[in-house]
ROVEX-735040 format. One record per residue (C-alpha): residue number from 1; residue in three letters; x, y, z. Coordinates in steps of 0.5 Angstrom, whole numbers. Example, Ala and Ser with C-alpha at 12.3 -4.5 7.8 and 13.67 -1.06 7.14 Angstrom:
[node 1 'ALA' [25 -9 16]]
[node 2 'SER' [27 -2 14]]
This chain:
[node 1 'UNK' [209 197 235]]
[node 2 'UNK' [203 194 232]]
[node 3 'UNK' [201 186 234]]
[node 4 'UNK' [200 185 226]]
[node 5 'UNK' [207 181 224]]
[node 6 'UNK' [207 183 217]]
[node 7 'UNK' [207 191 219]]
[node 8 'UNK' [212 189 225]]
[node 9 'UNK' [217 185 220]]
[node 10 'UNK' [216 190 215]]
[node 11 'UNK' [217 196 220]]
[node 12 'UNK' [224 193 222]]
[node 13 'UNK' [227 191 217]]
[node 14 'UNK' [225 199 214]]
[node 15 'UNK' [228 202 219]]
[node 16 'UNK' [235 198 219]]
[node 17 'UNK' [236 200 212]]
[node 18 'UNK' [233 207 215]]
[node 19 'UNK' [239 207 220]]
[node 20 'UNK' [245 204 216]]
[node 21 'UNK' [243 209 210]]
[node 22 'UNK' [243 204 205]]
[node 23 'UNK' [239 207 199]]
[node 24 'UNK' [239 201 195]]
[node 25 'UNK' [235 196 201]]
[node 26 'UNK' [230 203 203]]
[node 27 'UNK' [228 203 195]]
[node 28 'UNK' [225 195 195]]
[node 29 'UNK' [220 197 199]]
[node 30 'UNK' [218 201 195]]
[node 31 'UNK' [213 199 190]]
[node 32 'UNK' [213 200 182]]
[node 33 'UNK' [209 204 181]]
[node 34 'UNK' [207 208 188]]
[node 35 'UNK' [205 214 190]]
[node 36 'UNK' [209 219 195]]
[node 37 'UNK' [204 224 197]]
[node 38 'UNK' [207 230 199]]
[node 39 'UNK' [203 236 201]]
[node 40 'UNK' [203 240 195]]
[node 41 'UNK' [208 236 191]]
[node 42 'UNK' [205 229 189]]
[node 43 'UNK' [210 224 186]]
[node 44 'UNK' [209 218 183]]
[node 45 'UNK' [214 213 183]]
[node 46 'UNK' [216 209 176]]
[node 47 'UNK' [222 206 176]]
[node 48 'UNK' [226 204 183]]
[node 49 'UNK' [232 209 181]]
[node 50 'UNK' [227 214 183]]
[node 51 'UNK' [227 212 191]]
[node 52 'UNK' [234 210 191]]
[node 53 'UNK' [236 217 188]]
[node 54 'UNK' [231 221 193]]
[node 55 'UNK' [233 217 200]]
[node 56 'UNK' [240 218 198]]
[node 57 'UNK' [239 226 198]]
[node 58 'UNK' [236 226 204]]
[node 59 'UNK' [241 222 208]]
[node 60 'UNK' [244 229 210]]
[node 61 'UNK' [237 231 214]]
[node 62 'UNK' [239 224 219]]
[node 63 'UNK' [246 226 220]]
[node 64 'UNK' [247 225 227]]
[node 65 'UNK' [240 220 228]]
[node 66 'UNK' [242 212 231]]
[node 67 'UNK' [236 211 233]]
[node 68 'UNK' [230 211 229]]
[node 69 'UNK' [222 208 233]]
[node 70 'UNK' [216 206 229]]
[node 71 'UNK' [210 206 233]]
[node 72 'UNK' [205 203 228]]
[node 73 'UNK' [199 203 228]]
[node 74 'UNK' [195 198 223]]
[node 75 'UNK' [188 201 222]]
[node 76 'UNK' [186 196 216]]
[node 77 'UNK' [188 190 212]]
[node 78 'UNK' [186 186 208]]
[node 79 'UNK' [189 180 204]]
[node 80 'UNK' [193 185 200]]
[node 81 'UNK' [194 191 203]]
[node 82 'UNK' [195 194 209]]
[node 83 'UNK' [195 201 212]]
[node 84 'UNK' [199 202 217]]
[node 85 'UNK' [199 210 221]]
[node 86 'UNK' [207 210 223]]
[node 87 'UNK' [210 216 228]]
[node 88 'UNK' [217 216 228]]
[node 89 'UNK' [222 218 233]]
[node 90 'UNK' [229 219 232]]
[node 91 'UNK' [234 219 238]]
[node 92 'UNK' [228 220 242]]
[node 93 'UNK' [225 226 239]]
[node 94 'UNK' [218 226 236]]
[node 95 'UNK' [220 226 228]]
[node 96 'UNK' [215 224 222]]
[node 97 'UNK' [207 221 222]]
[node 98 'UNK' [205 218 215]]
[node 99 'UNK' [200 213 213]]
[node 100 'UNK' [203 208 208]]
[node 101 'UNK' [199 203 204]]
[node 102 'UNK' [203 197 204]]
[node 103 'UNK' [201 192 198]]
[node 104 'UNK' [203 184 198]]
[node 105 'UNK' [207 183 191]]
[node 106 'UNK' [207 175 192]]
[node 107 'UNK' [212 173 198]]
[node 108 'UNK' [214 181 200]]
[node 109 'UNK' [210 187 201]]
[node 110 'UNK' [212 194 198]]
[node 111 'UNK' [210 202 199]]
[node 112 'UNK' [205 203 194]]
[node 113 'UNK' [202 210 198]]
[node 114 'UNK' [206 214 202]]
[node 115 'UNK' [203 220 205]]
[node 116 'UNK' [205 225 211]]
[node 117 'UNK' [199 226 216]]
């Protein structure tokens, strides 16, 4: 995990609403607007309901997961924003890698740009 404490909370708190499945609480890490760059298939992101409904579709291809690890890796910051590259591993198998653009909205910070390496 990175050194920097504000990917550290955020990545802990994103990973417990990840493990308890909780759509609504993923979905306010989120920013709106925000971009989710899917190879092939962008999605840009315009109303909070659009996170929520995605993540609760996709609780399915988790099924079974307990355990969820970011390994994260802050490549540059700046006061507003920060890119984090993050690998995940579910229940100790090698899972997702993405680089998140994470962005200060006053006291928290949000997802604003999501793609997968």
């Amino acid at each position: 995990m990175s050194e920097n404490p504000i990917a550290r909370d955020f990545f802990e708190t994103y990973t417990r609403a990840l493990l308890d499945r909780d759509a609504r609480a993923i979905a306010e890490h989120y920013a709106v607007p925000a971009l989710i760059e899917f190879p092939d298939h962008p999605v840009a992101v315009s109303d909070a309901a659009q996170t929520e409904a995605f993540f609760a579709g996709a609780f399915g291809q988790y099924e079974g997961v307990t355990d969820a690890r970011a390994d994260v890796h802050v490549v540059a910051a700046t006061g507003h924003s920060l890119w984090a590259d993050v690998s995940w591993s579910y229940d100790g198998a090698p899972g997702e890698r993405n680089m998140y653009q994470l962005v200060g909205t006053g006291q928290t910070w949000k997802i604003a740009v999501l793609t997968p390496l």
